[in-house]
MDAnalysis code that builds the backbone (N, CA, C; Angstrom):
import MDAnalysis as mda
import numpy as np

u = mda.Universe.empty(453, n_residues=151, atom_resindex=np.repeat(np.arange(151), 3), trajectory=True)
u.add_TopologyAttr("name", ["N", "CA", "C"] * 151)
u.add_TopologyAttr("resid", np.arange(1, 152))
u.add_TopologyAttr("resname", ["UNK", "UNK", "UNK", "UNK", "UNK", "UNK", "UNK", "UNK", "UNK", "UNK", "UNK", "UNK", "UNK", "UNK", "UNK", "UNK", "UNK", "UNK", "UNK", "UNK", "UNK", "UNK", "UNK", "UNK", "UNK", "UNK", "UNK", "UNK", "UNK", "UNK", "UNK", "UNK", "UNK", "UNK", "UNK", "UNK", "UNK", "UNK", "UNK", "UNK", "UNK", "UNK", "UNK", "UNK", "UNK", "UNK", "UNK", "UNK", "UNK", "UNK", "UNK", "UNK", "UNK", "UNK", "UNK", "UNK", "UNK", "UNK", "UNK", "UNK", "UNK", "UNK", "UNK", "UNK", "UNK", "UNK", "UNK", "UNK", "UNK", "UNK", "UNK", "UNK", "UNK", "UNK", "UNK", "UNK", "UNK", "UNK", "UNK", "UNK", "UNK", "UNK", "UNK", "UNK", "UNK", "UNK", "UNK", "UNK", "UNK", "UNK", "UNK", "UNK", "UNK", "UNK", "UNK", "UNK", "UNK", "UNK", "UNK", "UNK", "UNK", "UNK", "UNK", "UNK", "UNK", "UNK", "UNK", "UNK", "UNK", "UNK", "UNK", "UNK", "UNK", "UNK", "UNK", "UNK", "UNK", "UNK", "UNK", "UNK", "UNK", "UNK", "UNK", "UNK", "UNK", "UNK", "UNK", "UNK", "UNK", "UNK", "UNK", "UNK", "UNK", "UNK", "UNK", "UNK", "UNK", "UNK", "UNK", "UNK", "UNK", "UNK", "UNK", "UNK", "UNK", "UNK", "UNK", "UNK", "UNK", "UNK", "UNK"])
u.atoms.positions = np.array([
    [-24.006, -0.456, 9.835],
    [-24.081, -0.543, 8.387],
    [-23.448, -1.866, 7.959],
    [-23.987, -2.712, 7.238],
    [-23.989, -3.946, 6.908],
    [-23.763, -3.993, 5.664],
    [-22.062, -4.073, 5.180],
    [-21.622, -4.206, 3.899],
    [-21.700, -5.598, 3.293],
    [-22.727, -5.740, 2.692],
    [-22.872, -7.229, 2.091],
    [-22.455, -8.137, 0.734],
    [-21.666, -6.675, 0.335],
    [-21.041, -7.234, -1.008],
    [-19.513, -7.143, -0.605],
    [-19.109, -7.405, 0.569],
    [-17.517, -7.881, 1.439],
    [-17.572, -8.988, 1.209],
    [-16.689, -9.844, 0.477],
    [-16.344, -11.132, 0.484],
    [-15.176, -11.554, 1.658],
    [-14.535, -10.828, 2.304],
    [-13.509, -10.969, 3.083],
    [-14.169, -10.693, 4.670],
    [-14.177, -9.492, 4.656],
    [-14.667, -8.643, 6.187],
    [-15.545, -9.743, 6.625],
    [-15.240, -10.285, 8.026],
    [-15.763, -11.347, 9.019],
    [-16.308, -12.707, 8.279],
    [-15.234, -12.769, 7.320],
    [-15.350, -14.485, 7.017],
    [-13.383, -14.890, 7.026],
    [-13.807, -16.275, 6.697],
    [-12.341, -17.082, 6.566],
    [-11.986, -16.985, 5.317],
    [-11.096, -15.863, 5.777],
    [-10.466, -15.492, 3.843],
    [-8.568, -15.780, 4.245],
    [-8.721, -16.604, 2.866],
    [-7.029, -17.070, 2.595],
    [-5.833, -15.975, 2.593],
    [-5.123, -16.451, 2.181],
    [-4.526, -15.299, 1.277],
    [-4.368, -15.769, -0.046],
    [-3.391, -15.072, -1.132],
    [-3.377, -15.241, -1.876],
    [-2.240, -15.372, -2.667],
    [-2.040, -16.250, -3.672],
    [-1.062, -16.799, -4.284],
    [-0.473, -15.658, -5.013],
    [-1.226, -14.191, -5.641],
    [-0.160, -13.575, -6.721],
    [-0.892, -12.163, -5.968],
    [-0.027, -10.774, -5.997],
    [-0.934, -9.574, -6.195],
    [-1.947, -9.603, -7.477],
    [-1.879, -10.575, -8.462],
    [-2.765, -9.953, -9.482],
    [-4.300, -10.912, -9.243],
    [-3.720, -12.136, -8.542],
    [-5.205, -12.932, -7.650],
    [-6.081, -12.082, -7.027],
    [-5.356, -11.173, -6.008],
    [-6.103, -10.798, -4.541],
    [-6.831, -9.845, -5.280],
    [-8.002, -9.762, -4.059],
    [-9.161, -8.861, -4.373],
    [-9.493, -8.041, -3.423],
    [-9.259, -6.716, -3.996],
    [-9.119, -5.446, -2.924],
    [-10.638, -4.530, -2.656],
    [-10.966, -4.805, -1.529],
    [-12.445, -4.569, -1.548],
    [-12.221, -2.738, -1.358],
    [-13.796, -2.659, -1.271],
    [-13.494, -1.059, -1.210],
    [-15.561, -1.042, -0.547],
    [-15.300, 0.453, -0.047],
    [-16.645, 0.718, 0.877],
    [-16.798, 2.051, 0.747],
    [-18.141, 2.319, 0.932],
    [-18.276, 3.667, 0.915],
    [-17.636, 4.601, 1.430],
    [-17.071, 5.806, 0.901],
    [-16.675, 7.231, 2.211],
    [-17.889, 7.380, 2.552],
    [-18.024, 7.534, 4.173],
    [-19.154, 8.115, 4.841],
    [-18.912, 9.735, 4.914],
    [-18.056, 10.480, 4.621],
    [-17.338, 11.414, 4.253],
    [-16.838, 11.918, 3.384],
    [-17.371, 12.017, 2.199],
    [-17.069, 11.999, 0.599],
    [-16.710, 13.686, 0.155],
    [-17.466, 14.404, 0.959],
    [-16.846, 15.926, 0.719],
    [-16.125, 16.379, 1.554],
    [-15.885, 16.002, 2.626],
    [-14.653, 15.913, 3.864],
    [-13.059, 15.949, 2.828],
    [-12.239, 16.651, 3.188],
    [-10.773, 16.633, 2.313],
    [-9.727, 16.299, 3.825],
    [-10.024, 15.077, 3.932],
    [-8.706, 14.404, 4.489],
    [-7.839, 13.200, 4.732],
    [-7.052, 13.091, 5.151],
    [-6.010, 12.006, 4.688],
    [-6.217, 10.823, 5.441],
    [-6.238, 9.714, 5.149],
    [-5.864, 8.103, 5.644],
    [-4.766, 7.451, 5.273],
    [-3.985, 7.204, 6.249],
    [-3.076, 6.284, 6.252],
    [-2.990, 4.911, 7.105],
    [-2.232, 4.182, 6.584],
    [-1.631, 2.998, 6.482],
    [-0.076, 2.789, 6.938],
    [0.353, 1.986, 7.653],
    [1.446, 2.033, 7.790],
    [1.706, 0.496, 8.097],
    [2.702, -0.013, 7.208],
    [3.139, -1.476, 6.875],
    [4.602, -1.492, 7.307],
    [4.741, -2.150, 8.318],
    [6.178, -2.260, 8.893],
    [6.807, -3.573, 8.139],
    [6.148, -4.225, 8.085],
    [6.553, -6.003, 7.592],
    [6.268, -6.388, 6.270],
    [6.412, -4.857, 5.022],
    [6.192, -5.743, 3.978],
    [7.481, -6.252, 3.299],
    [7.126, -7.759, 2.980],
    [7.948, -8.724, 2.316],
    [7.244, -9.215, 0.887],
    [8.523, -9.155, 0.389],
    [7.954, -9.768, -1.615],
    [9.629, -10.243, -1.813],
    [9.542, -10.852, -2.668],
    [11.062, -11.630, -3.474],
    [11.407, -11.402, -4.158],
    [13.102, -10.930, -4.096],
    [13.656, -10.528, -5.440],
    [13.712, -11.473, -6.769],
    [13.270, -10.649, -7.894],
    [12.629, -11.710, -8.520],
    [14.181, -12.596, -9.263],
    [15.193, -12.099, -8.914],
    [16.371, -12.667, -9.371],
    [17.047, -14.153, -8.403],
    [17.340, -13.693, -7.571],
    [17.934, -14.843, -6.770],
    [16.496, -15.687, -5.611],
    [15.313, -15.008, -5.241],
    [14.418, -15.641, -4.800],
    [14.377, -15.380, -3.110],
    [15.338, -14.239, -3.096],
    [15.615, -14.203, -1.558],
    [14.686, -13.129, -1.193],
    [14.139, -13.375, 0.105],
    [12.916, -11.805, 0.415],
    [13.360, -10.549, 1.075],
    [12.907, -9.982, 0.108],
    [12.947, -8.541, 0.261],
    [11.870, -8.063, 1.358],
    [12.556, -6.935, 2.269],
    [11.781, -6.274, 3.351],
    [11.658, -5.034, 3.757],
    [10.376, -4.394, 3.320],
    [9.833, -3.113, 3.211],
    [9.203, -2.524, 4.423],
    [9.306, -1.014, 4.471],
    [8.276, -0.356, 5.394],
    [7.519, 0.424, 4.715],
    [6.409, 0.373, 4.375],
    [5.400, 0.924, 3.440],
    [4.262, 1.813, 3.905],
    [4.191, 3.184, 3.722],
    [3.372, 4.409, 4.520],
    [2.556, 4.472, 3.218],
    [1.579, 4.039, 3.275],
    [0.253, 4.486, 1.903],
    [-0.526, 6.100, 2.470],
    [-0.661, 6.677, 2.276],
    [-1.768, 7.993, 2.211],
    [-2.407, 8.232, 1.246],
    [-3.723, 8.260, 1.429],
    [-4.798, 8.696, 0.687],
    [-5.549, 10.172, 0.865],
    [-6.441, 10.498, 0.346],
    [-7.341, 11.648, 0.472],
    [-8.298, 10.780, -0.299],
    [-9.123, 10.078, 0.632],
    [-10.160, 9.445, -0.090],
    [-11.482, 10.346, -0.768],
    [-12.174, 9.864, -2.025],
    [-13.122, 10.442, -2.490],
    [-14.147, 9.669, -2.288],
    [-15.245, 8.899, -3.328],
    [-16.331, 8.538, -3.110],
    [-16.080, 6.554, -2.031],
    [-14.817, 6.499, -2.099],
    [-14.467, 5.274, -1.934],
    [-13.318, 5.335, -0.560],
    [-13.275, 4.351, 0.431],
    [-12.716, 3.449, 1.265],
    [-11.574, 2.250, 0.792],
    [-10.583, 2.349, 1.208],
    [-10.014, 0.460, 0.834],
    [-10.194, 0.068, 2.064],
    [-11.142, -1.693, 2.004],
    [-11.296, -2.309, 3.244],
    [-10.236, -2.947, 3.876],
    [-9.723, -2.521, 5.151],
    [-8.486, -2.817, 5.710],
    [-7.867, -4.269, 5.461],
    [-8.919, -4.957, 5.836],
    [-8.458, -6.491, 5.418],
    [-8.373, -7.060, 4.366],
    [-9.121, -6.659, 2.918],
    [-8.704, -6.740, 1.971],
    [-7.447, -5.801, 1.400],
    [-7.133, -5.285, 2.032],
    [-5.627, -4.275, 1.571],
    [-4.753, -5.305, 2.467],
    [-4.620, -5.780, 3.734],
    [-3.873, -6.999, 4.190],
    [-3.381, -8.176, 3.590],
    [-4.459, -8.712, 2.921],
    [-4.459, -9.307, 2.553],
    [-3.532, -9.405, 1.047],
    [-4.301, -8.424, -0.018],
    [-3.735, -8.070, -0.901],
    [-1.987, -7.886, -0.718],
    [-1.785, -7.185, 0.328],
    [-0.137, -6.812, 0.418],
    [0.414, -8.031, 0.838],
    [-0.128, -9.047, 1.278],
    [0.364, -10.364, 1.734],
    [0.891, -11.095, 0.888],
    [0.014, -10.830, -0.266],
    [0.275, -11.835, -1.403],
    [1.609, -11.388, -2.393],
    [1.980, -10.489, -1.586],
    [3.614, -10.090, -2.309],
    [4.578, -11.019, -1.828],
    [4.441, -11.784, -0.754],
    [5.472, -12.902, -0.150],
    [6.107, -13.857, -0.802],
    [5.382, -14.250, -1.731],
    [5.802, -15.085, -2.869],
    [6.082, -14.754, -3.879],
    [6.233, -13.458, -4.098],
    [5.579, -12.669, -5.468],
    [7.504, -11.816, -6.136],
    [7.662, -12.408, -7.082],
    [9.259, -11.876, -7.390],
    [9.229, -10.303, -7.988],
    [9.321, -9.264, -7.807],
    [9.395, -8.251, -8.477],
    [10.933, -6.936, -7.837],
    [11.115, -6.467, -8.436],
    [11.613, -5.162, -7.663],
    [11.380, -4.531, -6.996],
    [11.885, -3.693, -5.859],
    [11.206, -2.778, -5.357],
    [10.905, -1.645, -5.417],
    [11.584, -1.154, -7.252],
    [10.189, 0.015, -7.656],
    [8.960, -0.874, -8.162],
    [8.859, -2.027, -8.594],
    [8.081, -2.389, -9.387],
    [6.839, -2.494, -8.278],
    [7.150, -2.924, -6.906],
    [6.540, -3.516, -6.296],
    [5.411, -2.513, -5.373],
    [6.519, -1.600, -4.842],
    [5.885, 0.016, -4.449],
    [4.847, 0.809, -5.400],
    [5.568, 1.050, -6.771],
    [4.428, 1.459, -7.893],
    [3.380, 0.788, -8.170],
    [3.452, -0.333, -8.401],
    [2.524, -1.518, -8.836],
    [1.072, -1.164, -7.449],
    [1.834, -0.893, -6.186],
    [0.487, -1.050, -4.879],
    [-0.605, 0.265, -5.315],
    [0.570, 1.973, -5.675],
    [-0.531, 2.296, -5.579],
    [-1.007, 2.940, -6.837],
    [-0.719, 2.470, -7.921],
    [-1.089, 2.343, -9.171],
    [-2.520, 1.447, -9.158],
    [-2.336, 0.523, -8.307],
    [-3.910, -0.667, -8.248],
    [-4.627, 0.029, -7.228],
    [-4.343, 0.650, -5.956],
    [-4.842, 1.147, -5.526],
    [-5.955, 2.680, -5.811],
    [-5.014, 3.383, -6.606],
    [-5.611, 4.407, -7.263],
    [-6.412, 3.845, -8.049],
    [-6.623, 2.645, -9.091],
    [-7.529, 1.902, -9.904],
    [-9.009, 1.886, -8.942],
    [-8.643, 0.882, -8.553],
    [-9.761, 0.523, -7.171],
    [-10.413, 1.597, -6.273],
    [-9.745, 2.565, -6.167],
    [-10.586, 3.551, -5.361],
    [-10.669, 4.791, -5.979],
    [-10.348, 4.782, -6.941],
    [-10.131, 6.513, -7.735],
    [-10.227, 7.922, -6.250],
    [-8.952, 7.627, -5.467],
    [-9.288, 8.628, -4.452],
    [-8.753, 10.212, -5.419],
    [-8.775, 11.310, -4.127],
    [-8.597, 12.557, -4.559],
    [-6.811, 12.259, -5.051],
    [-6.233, 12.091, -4.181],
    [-4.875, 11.926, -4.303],
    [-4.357, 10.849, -3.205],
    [-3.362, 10.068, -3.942],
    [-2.391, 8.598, -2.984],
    [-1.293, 8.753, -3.374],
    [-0.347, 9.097, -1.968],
    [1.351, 8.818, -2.145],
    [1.502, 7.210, -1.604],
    [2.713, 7.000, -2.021],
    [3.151, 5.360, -1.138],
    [4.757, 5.538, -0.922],
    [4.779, 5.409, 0.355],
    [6.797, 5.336, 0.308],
    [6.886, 4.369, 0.729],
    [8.071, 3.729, 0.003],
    [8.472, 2.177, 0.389],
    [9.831, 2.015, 0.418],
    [10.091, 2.221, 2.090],
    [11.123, 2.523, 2.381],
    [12.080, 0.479, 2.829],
    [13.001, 0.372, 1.944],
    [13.257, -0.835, 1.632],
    [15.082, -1.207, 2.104],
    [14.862, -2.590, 2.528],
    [15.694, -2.661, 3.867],
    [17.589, -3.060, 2.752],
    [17.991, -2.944, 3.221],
    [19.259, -2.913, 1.867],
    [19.455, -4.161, 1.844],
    [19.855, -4.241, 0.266],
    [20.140, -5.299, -0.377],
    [21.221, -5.257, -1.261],
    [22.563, -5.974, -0.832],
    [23.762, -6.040, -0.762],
    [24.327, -4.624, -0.781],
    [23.475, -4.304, 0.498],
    [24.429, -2.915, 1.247],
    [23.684, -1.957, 0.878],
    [22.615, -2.193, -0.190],
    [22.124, -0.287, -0.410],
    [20.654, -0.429, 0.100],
    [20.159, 0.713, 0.554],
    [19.114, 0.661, 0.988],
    [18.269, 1.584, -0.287],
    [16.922, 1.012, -0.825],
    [16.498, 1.772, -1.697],
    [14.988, 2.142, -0.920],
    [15.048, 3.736, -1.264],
    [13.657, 4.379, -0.798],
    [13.158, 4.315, -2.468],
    [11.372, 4.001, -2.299],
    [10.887, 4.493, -3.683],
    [9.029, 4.848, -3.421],
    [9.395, 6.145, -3.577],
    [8.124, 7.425, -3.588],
    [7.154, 7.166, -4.620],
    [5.915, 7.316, -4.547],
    [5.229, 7.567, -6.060],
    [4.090, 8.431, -5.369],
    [3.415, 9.108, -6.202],
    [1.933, 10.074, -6.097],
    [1.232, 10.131, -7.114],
    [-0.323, 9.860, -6.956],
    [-1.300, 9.946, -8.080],
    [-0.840, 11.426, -8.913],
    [-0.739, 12.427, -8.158],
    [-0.422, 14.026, -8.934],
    [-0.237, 15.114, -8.257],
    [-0.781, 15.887, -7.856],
    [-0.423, 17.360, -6.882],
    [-1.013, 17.155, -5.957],
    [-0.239, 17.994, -5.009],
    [-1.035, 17.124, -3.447],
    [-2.534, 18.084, -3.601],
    [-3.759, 17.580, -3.375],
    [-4.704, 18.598, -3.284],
    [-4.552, 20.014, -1.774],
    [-5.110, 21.166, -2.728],
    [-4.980, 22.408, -1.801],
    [-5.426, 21.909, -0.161],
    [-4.776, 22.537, 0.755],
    [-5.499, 22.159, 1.816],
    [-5.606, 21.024, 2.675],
    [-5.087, 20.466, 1.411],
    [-5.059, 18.743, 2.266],
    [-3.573, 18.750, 3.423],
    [-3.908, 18.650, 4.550],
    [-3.100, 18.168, 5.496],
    [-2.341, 16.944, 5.413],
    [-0.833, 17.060, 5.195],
    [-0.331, 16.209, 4.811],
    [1.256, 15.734, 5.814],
    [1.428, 15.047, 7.461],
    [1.935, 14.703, 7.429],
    [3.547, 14.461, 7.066],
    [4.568, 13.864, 7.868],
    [5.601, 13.541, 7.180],
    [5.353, 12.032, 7.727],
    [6.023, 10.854, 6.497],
    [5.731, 10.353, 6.560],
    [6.269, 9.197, 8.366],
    [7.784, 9.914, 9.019],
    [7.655, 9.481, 10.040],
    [8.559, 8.052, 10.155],
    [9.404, 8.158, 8.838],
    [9.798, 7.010, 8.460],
    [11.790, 7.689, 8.391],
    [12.383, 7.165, 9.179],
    [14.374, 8.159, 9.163],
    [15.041, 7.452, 7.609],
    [15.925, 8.131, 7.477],
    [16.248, 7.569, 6.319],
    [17.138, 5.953, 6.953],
    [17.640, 5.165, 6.360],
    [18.741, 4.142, 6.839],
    [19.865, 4.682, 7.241],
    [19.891, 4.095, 8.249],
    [21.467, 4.651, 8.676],
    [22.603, 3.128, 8.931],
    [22.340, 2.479, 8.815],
    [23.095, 1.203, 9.598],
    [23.631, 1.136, 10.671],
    [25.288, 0.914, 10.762],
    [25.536, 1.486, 12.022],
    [26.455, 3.058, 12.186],
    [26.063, 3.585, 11.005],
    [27.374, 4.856, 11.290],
    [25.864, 5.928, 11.532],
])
C-alpha cells in the first residue's frame, strides 16, 4: 500500500525548528473496528526550560486506541524532535504532545506519561488522557519506576 500523500515516509525530511512547524502525518487504521492499544515509547525526549535555556530530559510512553487513523512513526519523530529547541515546561510540553495528537488523529482514547528527569533535585511525572479508558481496552502499565536517585 502506497501512501502518497506522506511528505516525510522515504524522503529527506529535516527536522524542525518549533512543535508548532512540524507536520504530523497520519495513515489509515487497517483495523478501524479492532479495540486495541499502540504504543510509543521515547526514552530521549529533550525540550528547554523555557527560563534559564538549559535542556530538559524526558521519558515519554504515548498509548493510543487508535480509530479511523494511524500517527506515521516518522512524522511523530520528527515532530517530538522539534522540542529540542523549543522552551516550555514540562506540563506544558507533555500536554501540548497529546492534546495535538488527539487533534490529528481523533483516536478512541490517548494517555501520555512524561516521566521527567529532575530539575534542581525534583523529579516531575506528568500524566494526561483524552477521557475514560474505553471498556475492554487492554491497557498495560506503563513500565516506567518512579525516580529514585541514589536512596
Amino acid at each position: 500500500m502506497e501512501e502518497t500523500h506522506l511528505t516525510q515516509l522515504g524522503r529527506d525530511a529535516r527536522g524542525f525548528a518549533s512543535p508548532d512547524e512540524a507536520v504530523l502525518e497520519r495513515v489509515p487504521n487497517p483495523h478501524p473496528d479492532a479495540l486495541y492499544l499502540a504504543r510509543f515509547t521515547v526514552p530521549e525526549f529533550t525540550s528547554l526550560c523555557p527560563v534559564t535555556g538549559q535542556p530538559d530530559f524526558a521519558h515519554l510512553v504515548i498509548d493510543y486506541a487508535p480509530a479511523e487513523w494511524l500517527v506515521e512513526s516518522k512524522s511523530l519523530k520528527l515532530y517530538l524532535g522539534s522540542f529540542r529547541n523549543h522552551g516550555a515546561f514540562h506540563e506544558d510540553c507533555t500536554v501540548a504532545i497529546g492534546l495535538r495528537l488527539v487533534a490529528e488523529l481523533a483516536p478512541r482514547w490517548l494517555r501520555i506519561g512524561g516521566y521527567w528527569f529532575p530539575r534542581g533535585g525534583i523529579p516531575i511525572d506528568v500524566f494526561w488522557q483524552s477521557g475514560a479508558v474505553p471498556d475492554g481496552l487492554w491497557l498495560p502499565d506503563q513500565g516506567v519506576a518512579p525516580y529514585r536517585g541514589r536512596g
